[in-house]
KOLVO-651774 format. One record per atom (N, C-alpha, C, O): residue in three letters; x, y, z. Coordinates in pm, whole numbers, plus 50000, padded with zeros to 5 digits. Atoms other than C-alpha are relative to their C-alpha. Example, Ala and Ser with C-alpha at 12.3 -4.5 7.8 and 13.67 -1.06 7.14 Angstrom:
Ala500894988150000Ala512304955050780Ala500905012050000Ala501945011850066Ser499184988149994Ser513674989450714Ser499235010950073Ser499745022050090
//
This chain:
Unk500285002650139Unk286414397882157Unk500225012949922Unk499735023749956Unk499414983650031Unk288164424981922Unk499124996549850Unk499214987849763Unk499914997250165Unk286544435581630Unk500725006149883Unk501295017049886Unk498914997050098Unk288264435481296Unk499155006649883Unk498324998149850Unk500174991550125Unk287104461680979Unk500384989549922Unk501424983149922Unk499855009550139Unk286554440680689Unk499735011949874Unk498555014649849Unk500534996350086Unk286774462880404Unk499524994049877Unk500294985349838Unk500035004050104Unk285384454280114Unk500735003849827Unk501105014449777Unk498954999450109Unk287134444979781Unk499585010049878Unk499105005949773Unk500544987750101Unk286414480579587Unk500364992749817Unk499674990749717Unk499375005450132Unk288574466379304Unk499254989749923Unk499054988449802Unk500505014450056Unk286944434779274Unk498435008149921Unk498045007049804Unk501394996349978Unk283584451679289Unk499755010649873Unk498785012849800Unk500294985950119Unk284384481779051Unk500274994849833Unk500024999749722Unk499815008850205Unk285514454378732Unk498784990750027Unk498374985649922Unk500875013550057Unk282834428478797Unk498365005849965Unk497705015350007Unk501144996350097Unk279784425978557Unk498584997450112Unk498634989950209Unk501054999549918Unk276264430878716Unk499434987150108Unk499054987350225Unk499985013049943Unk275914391078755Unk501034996250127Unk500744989050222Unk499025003749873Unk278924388978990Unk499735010550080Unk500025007450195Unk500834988449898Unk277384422679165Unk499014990050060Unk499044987450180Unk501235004349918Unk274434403779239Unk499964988550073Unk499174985050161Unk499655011749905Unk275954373379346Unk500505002050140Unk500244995850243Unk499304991849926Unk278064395379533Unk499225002150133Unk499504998750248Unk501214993549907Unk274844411579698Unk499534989250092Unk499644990650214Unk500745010049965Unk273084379279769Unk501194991850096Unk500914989850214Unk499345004849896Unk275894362779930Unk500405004950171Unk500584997550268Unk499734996649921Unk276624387280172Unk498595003150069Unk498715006050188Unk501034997849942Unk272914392680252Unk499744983250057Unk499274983250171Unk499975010249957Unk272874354480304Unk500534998950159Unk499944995850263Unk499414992749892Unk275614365180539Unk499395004050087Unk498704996650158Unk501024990449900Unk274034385380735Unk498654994450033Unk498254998750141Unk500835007949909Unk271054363980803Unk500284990950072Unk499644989150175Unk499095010349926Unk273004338680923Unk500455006850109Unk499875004550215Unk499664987949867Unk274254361581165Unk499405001850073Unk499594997150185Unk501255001949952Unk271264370081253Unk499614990750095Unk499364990750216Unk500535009149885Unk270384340581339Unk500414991550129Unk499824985950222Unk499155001149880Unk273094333181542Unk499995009250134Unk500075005850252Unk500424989749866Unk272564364781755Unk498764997650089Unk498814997850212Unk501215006849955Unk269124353681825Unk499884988450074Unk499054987050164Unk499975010649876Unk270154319981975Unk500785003150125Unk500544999150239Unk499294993849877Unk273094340582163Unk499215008050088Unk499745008650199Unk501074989549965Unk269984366282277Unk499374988750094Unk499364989450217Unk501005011449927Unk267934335082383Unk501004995050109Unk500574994850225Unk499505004449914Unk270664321682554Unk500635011150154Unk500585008250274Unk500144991949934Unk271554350582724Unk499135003450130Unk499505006050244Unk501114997849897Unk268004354982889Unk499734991550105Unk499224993450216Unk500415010749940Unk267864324182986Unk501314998250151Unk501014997150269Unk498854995649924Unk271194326883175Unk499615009950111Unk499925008050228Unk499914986549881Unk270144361583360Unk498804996150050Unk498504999650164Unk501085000949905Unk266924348183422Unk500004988550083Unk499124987350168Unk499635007049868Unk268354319483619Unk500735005250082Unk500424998850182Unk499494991649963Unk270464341283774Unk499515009150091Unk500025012650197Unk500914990849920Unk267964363383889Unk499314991150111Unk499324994150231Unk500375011849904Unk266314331484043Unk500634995850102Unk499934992750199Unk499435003849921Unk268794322284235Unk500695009550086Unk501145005850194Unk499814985849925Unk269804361484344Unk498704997150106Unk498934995650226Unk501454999149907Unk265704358684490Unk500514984750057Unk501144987150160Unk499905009849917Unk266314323984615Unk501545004250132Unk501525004150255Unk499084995649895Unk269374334284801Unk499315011350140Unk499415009350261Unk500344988149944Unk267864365884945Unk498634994750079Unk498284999150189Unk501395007649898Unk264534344585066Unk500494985550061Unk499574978450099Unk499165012049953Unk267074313385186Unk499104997950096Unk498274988850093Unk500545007849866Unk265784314785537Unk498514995750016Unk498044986250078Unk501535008550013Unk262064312785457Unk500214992549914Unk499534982549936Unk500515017650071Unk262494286285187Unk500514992450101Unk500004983050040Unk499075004949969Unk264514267885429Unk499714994850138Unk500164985450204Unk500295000749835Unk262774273885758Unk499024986250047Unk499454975550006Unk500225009349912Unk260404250485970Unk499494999849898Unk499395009549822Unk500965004750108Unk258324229185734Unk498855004650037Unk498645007450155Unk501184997750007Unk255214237485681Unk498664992049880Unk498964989449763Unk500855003750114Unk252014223885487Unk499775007249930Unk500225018549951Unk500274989850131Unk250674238785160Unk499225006750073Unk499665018150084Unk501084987049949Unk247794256885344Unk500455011350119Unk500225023450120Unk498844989049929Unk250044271985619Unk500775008349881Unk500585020449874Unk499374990750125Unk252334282985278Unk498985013349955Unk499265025249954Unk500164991850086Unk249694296585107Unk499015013650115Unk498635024650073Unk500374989049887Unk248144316085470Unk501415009150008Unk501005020550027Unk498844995349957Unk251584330085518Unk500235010649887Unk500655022149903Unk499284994050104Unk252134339785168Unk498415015449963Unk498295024849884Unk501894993450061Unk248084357785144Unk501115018450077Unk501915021250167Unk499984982249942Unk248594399785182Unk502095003149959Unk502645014149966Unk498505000350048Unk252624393885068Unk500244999749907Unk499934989749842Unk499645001350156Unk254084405384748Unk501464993150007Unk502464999450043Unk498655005650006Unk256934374884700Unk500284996149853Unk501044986749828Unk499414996150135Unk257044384184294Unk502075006050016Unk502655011450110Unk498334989949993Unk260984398584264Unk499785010749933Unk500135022149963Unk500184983250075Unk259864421684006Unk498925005950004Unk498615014349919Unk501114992550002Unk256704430684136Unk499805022549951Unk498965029349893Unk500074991150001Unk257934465084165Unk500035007949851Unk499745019349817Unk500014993050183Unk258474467683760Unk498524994449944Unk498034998149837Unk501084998550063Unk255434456283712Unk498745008550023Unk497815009849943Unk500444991449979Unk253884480383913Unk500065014149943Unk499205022749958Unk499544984550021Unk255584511083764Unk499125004049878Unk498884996149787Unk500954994150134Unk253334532383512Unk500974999949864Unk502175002849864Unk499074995550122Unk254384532483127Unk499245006249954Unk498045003749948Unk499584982450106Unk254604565682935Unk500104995549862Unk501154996049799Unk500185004750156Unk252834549782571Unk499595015949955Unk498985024550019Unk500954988150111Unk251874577882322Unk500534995749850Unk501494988249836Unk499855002450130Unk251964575481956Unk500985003749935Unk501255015749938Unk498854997750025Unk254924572281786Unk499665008049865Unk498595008949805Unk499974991250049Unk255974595181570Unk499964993449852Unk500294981649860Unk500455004650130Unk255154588381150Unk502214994749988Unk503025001350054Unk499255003450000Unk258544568281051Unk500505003849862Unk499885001749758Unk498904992150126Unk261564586980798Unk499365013949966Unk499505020049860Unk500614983250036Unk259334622980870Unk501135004550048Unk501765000250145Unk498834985049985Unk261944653880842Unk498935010650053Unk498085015849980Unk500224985349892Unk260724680581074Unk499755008749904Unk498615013249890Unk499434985250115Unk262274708580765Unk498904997549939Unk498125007049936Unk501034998050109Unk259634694180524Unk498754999049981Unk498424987850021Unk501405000350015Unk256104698580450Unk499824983549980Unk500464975249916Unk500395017550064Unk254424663880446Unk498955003249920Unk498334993149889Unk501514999850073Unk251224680980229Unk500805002449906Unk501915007249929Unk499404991250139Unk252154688979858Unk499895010649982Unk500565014549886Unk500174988150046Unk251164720679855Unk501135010250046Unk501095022050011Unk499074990349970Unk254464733980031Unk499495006850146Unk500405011850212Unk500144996149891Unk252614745280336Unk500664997750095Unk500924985750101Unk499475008149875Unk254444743780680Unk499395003550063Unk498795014150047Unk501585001149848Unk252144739180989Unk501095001950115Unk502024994350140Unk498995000149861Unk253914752581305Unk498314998250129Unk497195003350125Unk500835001549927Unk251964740981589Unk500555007750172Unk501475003150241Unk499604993649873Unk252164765881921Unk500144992650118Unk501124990650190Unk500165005749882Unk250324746982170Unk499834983849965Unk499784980449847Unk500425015350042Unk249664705582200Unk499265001350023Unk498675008450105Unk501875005550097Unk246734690682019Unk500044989650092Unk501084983450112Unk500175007949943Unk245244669182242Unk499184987849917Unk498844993349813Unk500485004150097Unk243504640282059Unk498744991650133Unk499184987050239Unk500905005549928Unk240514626182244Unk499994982749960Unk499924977949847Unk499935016550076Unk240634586882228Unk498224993150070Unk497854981750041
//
């Protein structure tokens, strides 16, 4: 799938009166939700895709026990006791690394107080929660 540069019509844009600007605006923001929302069912469909996919990667890879001598549910669920048979157990095990995100459109260069002060901080502030 090649993408193509659409420029837009400068000409058109640089003679028309504010009303055809704003139609202008609104159409293409229309645009663009629409889009949107198309990506969002492609997104959904997507997941849904890799996460059957993934199902059937773990069903392959556990073939011979789904597959093997029958068994009753209480044999299953003795067999299965002290066994992690999650696929992604191991991501749900892994620690996540949250901390507080940083204030959103702050510049580093500029004072955020009015008074012009800049605050250099040496060591990290720990914040007690």
């Amino acid at each position: 799938m090649a993408l193509t540069r659409i420029e837009p019509p400068l000409d058109y844009l640089r003679t028309a009166s504010r009303s055809l600007l704003q139609s202008f605006e609104l159409t293409r923001l229309n645009n663009a939700a629409n889009i949107r929302r198309e990506i969002a069912v492609l997104i959904d469909q997507w997941i849904d895709e890799a996460a059957q996919a993934m199902l059937a990667r773990w069903m392959l890879e556990h073939h011979n026990s789904l597959h093997g001598p029958s068994r009753s549910v209480p044999e299953h669920s003795h067999a299965a006791e002290g066994v992690d048979t999650f696929p992604l157990s191991d991501l749900a095990a892994a620690p996540i690394d949250t901390g507080p995100a940083p204030p959103r459109y702050a510049d580093p260069r500029k004072p955020l107080a009015g008074d012009g002060a800049v605050c250099s901080v040496k060591e990290p502030v720990r914040i007690a929660r």
